[in-house]
TORPA-4810 file (N, C-alpha, C, O; in nm, 3 decimals):
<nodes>
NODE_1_1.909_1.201_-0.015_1.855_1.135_-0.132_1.741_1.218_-0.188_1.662_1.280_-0.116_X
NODE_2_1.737_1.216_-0.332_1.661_1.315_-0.383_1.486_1.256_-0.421_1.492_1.178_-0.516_X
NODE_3_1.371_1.269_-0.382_1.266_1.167_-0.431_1.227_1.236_-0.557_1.215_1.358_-0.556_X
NODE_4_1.204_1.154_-0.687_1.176_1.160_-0.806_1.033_1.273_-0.783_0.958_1.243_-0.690_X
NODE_5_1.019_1.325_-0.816_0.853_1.413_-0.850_0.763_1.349_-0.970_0.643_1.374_-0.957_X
NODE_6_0.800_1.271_-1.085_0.753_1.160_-1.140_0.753_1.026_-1.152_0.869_0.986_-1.164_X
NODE_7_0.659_0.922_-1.154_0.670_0.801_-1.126_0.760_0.730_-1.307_0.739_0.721_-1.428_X
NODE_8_0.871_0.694_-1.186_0.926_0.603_-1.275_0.824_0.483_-1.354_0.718_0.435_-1.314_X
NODE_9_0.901_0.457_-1.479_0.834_0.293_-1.556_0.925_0.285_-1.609_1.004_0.374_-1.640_X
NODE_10_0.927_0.176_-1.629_1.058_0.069_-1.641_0.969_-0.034_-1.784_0.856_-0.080_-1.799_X
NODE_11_1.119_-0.031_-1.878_1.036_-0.100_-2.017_0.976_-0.249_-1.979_0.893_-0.310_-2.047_X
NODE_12_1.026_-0.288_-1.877_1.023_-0.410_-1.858_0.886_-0.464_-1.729_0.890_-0.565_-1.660_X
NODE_13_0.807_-0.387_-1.731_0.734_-0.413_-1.630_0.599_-0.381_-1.688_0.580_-0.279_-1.754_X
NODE_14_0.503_-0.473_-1.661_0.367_-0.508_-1.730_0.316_-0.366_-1.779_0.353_-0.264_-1.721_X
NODE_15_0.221_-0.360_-1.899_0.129_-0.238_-1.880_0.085_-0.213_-1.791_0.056_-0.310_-1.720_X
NODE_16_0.053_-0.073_-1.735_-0.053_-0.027_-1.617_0.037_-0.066_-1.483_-0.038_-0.107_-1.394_X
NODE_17_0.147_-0.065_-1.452_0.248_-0.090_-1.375_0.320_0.004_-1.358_0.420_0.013_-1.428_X
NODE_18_0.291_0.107_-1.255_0.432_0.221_-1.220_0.461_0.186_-1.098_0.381_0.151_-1.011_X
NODE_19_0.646_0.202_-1.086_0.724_0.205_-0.962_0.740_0.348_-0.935_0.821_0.422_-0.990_X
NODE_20_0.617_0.396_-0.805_0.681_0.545_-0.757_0.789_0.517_-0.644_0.755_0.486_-0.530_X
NODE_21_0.930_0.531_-0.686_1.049_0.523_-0.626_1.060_0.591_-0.508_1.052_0.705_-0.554_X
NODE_22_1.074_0.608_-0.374_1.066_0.694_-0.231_1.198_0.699_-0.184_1.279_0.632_-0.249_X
NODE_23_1.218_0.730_-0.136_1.362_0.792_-0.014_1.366_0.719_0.106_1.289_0.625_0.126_X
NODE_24_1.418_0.743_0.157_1.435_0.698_0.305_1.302_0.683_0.397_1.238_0.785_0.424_X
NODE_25_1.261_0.555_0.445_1.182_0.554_0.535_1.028_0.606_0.479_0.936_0.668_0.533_X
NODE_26_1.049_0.552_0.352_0.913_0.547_0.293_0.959_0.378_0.207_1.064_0.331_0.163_X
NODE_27_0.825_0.332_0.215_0.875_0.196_0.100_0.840_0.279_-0.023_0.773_0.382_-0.027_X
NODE_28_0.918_0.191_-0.151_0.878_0.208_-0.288_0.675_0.208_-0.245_0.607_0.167_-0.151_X
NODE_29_0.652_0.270_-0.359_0.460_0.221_-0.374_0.517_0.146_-0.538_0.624_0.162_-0.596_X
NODE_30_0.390_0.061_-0.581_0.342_0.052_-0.679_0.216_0.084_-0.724_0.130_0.066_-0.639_X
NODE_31_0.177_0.125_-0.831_0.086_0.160_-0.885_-0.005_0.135_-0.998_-0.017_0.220_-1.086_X
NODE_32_-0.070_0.021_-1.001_-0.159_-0.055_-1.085_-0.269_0.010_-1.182_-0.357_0.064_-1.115_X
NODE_33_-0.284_0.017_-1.276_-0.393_0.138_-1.374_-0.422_-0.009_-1.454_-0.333_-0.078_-1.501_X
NODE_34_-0.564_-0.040_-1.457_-0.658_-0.097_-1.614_-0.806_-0.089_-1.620_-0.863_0.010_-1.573_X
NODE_35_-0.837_-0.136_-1.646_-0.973_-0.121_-1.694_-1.072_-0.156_-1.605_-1.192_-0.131_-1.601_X
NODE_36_-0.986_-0.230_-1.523_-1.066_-0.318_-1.435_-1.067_-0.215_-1.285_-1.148_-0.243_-1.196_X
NODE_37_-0.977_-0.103_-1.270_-0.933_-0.049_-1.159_-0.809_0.006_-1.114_-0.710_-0.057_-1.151_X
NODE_38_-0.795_0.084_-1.059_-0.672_0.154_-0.958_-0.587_0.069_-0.839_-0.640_0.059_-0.729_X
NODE_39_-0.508_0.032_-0.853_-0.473_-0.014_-0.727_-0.320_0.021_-0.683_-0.230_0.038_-0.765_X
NODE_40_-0.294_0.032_-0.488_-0.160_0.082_-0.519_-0.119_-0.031_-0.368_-0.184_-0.068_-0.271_X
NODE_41_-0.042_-0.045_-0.395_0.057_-0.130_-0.345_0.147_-0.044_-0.206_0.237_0.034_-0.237_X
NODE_42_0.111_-0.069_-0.056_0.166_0.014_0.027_0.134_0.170_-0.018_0.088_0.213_-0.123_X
NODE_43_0.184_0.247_0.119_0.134_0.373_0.099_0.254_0.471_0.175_0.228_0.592_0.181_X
NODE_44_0.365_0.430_0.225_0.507_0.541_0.277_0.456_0.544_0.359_0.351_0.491_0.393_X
NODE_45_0.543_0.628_0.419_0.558_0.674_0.572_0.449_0.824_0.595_0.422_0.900_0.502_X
NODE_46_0.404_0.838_0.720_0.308_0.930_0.726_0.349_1.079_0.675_0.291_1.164_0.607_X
NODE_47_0.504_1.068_0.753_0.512_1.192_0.744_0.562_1.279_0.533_0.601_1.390_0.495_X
NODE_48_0.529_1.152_0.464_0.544_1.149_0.339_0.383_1.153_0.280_0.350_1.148_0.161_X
NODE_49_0.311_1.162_0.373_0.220_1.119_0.275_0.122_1.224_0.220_0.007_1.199_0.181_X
NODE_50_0.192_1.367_0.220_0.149_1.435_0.104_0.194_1.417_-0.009_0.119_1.402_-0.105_X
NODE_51_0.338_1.416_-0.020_0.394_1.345_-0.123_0.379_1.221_-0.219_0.423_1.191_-0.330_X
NODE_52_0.274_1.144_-0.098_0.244_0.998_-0.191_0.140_1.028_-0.261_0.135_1.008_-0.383_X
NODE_53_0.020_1.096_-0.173_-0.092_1.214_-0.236_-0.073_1.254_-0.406_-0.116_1.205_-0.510_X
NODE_54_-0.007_1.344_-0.380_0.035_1.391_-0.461_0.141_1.319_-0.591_0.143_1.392_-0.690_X
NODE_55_0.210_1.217_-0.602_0.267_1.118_-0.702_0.135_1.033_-0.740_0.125_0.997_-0.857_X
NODE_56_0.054_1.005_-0.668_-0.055_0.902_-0.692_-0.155_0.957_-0.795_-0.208_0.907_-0.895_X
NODE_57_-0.163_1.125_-0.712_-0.294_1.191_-0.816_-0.233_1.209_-0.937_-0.307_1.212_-1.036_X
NODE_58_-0.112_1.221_-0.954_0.005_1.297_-1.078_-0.026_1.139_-1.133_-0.114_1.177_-1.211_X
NODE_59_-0.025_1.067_-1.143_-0.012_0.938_-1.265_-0.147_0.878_-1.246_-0.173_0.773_-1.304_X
NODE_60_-0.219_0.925_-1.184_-0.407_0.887_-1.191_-0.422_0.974_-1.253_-0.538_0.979_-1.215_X
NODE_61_-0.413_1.073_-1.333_-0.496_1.186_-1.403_-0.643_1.198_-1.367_-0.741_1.206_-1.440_X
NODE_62_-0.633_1.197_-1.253_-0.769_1.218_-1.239_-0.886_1.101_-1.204_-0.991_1.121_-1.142_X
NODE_63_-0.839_0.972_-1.260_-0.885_0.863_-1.204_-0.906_0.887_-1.032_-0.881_0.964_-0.938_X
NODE_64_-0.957_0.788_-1.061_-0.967_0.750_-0.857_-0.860_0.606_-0.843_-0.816_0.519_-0.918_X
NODE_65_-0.852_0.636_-0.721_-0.796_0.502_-0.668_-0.867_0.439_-0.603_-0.917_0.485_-0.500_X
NODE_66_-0.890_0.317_-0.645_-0.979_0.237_-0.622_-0.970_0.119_-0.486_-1.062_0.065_-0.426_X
NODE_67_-0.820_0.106_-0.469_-0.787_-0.002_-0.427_-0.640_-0.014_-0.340_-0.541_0.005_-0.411_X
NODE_68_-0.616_-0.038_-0.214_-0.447_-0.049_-0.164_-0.472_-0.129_-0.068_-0.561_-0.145_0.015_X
NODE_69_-0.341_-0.192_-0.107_-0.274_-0.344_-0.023_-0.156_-0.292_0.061_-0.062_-0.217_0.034_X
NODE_70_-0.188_-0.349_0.159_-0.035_-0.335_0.228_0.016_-0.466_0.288_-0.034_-0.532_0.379_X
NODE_71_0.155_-0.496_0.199_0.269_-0.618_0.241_0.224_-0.631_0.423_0.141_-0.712_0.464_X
NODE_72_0.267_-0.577_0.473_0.267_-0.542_0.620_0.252_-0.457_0.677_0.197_-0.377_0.601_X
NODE_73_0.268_-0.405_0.787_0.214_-0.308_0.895_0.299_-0.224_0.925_0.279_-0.122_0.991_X
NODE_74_0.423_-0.268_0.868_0.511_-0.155_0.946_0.489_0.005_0.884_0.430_0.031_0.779_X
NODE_75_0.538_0.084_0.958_0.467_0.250_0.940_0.548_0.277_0.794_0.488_0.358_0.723_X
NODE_76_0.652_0.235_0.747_0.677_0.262_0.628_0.628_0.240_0.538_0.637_0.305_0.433_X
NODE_77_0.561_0.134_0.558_0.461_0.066_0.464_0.290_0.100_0.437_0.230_0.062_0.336_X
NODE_78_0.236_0.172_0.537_0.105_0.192_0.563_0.058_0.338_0.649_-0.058_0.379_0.652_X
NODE_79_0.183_0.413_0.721_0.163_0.565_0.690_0.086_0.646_0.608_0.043_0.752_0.652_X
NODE_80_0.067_0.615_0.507_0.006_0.715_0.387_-0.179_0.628_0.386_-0.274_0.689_0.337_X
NODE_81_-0.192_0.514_0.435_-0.263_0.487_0.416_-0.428_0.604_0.454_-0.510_0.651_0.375_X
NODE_82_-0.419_0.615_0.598_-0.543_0.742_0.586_-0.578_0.823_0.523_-0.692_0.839_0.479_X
NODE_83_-0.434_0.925_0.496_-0.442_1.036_0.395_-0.491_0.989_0.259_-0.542_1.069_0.179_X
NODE_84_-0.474_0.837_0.228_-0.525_0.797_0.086_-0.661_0.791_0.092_-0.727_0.804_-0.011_X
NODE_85_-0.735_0.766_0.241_-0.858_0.696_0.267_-0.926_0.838_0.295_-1.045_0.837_0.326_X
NODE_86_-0.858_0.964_0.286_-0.915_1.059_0.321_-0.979_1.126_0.169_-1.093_1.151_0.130_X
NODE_87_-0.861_1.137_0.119_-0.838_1.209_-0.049_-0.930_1.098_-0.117_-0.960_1.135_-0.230_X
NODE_88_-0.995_0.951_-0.078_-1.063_0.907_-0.170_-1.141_0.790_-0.067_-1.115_0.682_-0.015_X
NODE_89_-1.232_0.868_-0.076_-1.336_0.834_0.047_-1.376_0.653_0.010_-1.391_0.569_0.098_X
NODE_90_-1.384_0.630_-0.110_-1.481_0.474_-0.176_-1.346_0.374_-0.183_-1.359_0.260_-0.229_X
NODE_91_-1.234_0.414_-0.142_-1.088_0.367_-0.137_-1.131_0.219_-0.050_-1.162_0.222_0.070_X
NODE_92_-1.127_0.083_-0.138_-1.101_-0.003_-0.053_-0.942_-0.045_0.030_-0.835_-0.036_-0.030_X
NODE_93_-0.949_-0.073_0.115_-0.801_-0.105_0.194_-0.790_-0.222_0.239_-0.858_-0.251_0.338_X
NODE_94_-0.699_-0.325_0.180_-0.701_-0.469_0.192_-0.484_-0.542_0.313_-0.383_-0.562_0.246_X
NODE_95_-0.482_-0.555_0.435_-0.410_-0.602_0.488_-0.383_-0.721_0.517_-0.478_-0.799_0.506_X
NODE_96_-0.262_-0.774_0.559_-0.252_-0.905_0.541_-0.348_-0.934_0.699_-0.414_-0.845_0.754_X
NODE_97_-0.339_-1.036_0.735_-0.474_-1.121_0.842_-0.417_-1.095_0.976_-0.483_-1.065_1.075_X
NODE_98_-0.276_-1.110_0.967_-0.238_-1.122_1.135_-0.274_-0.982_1.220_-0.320_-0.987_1.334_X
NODE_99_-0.258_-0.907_1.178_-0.289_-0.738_1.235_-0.438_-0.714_1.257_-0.459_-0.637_1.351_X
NODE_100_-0.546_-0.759_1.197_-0.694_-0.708_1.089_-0.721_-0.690_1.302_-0.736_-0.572_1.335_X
NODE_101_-0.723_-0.761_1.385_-0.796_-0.766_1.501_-0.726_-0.594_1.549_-0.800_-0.502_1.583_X
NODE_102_-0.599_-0.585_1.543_-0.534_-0.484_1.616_-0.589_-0.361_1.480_-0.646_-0.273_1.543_X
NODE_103_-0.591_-0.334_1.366_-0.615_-0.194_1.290_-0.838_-0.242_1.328_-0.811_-0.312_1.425_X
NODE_104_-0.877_-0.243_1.326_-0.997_-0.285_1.369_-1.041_-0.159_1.471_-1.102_-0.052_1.461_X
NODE_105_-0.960_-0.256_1.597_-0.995_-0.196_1.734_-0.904_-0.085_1.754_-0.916_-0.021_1.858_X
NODE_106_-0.761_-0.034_1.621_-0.688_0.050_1.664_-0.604_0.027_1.786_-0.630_0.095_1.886_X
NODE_107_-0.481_-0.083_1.792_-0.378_-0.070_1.919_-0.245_-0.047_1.849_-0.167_-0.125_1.794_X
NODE_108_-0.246_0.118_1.873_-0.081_0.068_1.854_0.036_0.029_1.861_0.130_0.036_1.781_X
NODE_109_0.016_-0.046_2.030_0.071_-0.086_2.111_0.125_-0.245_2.040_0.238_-0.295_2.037_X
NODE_110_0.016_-0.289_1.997_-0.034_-0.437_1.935_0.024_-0.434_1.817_0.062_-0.536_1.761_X
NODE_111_0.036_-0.317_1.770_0.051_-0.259_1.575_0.230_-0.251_1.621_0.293_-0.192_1.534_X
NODE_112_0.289_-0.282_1.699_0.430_-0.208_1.729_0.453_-0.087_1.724_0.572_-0.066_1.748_X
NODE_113_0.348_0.079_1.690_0.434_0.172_1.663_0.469_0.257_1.832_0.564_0.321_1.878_X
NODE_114_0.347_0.219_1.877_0.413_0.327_2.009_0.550_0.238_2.053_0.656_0.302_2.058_X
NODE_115_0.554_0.103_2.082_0.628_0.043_2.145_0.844_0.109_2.084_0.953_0.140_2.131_X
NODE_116_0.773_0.089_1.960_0.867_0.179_1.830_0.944_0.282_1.816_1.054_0.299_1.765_X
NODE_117_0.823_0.387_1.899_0.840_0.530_1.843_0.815_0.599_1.716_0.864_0.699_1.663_X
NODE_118_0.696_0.488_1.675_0.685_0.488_1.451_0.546_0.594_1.518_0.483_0.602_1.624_X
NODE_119_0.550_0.656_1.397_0.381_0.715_1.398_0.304_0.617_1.275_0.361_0.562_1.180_X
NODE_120_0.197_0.615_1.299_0.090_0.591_1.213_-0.027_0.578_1.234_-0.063_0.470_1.282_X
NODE_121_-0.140_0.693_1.200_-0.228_0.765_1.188_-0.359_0.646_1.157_-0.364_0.586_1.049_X
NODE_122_-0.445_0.627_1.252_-0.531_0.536_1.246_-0.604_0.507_1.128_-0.668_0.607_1.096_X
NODE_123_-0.625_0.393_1.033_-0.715_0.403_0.920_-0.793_0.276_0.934_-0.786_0.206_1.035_X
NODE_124_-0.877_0.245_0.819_-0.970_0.150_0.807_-0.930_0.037_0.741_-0.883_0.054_0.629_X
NODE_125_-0.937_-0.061_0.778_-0.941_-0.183_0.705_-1.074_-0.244_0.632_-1.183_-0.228_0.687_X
NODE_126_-1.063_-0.314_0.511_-1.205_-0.331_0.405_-1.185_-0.516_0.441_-1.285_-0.586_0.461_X
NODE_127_-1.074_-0.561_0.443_-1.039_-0.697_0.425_-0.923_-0.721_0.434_-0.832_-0.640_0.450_X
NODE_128_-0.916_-0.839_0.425_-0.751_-0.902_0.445_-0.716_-0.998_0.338_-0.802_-1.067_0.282_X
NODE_129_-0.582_-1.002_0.308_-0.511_-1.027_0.224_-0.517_-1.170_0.232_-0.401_-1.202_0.254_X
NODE_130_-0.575_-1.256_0.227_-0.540_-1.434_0.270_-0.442_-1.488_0.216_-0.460_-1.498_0.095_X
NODE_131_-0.327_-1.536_0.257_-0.224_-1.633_0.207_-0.277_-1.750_0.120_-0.338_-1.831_0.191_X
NODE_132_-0.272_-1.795_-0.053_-0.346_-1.877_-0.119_-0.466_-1.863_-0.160_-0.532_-1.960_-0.196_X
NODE_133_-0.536_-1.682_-0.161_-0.573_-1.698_-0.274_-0.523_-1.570_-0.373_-0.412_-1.521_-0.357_X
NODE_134_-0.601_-1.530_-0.459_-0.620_-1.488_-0.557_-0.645_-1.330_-0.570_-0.696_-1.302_-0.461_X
NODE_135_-0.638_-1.249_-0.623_-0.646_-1.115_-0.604_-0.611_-0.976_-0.765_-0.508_-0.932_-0.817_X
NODE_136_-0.743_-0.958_-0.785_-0.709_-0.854_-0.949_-0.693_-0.731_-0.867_-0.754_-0.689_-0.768_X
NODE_137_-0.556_-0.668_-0.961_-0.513_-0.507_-0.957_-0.492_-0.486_-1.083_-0.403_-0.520_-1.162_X
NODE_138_-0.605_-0.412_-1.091_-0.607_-0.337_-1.241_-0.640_-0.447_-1.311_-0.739_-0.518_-1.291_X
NODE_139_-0.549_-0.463_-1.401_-0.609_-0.585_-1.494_-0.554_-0.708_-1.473_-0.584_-0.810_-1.534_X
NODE_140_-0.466_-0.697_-1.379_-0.324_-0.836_-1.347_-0.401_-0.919_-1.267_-0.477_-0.875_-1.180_X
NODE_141_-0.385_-1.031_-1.291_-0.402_-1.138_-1.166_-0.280_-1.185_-1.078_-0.200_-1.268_-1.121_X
NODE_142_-0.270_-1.132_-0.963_-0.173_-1.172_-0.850_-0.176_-1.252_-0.760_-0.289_-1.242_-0.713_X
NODE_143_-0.118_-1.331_-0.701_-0.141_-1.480_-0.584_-0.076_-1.406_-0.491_0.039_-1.363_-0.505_X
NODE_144_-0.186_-1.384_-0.345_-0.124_-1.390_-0.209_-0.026_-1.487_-0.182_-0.035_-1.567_-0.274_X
NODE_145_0.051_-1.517_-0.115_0.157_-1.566_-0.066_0.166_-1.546_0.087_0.107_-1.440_0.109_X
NODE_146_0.210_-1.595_0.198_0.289_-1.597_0.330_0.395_-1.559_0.317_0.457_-1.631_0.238_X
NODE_147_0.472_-1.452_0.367_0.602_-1.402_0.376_0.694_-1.382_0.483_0.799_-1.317_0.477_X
NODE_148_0.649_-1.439_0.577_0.682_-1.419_0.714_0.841_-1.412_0.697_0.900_-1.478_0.611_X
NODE_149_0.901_-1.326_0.783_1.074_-1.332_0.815_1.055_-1.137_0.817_0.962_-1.094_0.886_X
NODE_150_1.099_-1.088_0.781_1.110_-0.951_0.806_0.999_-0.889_0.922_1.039_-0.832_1.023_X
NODE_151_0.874_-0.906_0.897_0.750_-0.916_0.963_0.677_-1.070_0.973_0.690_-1.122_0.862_X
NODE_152_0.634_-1.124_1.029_0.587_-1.233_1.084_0.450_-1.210_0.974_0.427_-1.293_0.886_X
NODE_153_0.384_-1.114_0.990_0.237_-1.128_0.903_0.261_-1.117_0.751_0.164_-1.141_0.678_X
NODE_154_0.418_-1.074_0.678_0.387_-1.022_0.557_0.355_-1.091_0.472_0.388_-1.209_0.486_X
NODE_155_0.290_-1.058_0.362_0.260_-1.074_0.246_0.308_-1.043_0.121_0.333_-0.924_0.102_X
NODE_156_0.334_-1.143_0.004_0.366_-1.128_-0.094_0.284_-1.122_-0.237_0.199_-1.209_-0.257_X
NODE_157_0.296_-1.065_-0.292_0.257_-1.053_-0.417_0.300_-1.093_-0.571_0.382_-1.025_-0.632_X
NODE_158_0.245_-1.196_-0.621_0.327_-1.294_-0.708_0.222_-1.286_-0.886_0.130_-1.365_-0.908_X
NODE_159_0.247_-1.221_-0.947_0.220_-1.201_-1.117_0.236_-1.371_-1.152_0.351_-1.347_-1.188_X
NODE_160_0.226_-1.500_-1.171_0.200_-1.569_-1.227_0.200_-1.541_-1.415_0.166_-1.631_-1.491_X
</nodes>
């Protein structure tokens, strides 16, 4: 499968809304731009995450990123996260609640990846995602949600 080198947009999806499309064993990211801030939605798999680097800085022109959520924990989902926390030091990083004790103290035992065989590269957590409330990316207002079934902790993200 071939990964796009530009972030798709789609006519149908809010201003300040890009889908950077991934390959295998990276999730899609999204990518939030307004006035209010940067925000990106998951971060791929580690071993992608020059590539996410690099799609993120390509449609930030230069902006910063201000802001990334991650649905859940799994390494497809939150891989890229350091390298983001590296490339942009003031980067807040917001996860859903059930994990916050295990990325904290760092277990990856606890995190599932050794148990796995997943890599993913230790990063920081700023806060957690709470199920019911409220949350601005960029200029959108989005509602946490409970998502449990694929992952037990995940989280959803709902445009109202």
């Amino acid at each position: 499968m071939t990964v796009p080198t530009k972030p798709l947009q789609a006519a149908h999806l809010p201003p300040g809304l890009t889908v950077l499309e991934r390959g295998w064993l990276s999730s899609n990211n999204i990518l939030i731009q307004g006035e209010h801030g940067t925000a990106l939605v998951d971060s791929g798999y580690c071993t992608h995450a020059p590539q996410t680097l690099a799609l993120v800085q390509n449609a930030l022109q230069g902006r910063a990123l201000d802001l990334l959520v991650n649905t859940h924990l799994h390494s497809d989902h939150c891989g890229g996260n350091a390298a983001l926390q590296a490339a942009y030091p003031a980067l807040r990083t917001l996860i859903p609640p059930g994990h916050a004790p295990y990325v904290r103290d760092w277990n990856p035992d606890k995190l599932s990846y050794t148990p796995t065989g997943q890599q993913c590269p230790p990063f920081k957590l700023d806060g957690v995602l709470q199920p019911g409330t409220d949350l601005r990316l960029g200029d959108l207002h989005w509602q946490v949600h409970a998502a449990p079934g694929h992952d037990p902790h995940s989280v959803i993200l709902f445009e109202p």
